[in-house]
N, C-alpha and C positions, 0 to 999 in steps of 0.2 A: 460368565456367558461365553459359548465357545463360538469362533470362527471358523467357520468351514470355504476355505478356496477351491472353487471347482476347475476353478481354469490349467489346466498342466504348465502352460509357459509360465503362468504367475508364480506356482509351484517350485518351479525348476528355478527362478530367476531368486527366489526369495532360498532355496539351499544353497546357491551360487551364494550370495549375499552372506550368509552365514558364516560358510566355509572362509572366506574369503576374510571377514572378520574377526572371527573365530570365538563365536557366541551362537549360543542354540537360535534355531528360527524364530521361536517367541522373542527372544531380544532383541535378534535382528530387524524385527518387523517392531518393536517398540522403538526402537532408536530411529529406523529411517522413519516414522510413521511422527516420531517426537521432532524430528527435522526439520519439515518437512511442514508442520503445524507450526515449528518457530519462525520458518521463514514468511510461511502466508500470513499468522497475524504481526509477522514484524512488518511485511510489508503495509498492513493497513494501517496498523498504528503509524508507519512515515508518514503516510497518506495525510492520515488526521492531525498529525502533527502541523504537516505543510500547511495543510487546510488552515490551519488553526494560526499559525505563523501569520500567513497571510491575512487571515481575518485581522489582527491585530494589528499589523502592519496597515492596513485597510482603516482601522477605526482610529490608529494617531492622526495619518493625515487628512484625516476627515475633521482633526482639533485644526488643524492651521488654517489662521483665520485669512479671509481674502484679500488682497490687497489693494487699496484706492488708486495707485498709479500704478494697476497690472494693464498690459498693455495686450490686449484681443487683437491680431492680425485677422483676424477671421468676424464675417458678419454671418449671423443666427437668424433663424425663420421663428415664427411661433411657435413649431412644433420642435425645436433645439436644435437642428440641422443646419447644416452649412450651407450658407446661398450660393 
């Protein structure tokens, strides 16, 4: 399937690109284009990572169990809030 860039600056930036590399414009534009897609889903995959980290991180100490002479400096209303 062919791509057609109509924009001139785009044009001009993606021969700059090339030359500069020194790979036809088809490769030039698969390299940055391959880039470019590595960096955005590496970044989500951090993302889901952390997410993920955390969740776990979240459901150990949700195992520790509470303790009988844990000492509340703080008095609670009904609704869990601090008086």
């Amino acid at each position: 399937m062919a791509l057609q860039i109509a924009n001139p600056v785009v044009v001009k930036k993606v021969e700059r690109l090339a030359k500069a590399v020194g790979l036809s414009k088809t490769a030039a534009v698969e390299r940055a284009v391959d880039k470019l897609l590595a960096e955005t889903v590496g970044v989500a995959k951090s993302r889901n990572t952390a997410s993920a980290s955390m969740a776990a991180l979240l459901a150990q100490l949700d195992q520790v169990a509470d303790r009988k002479d844990a000492f509340d400096p703080l008095e609670w209303d009904e609704h869990g809030l601090p008086r």
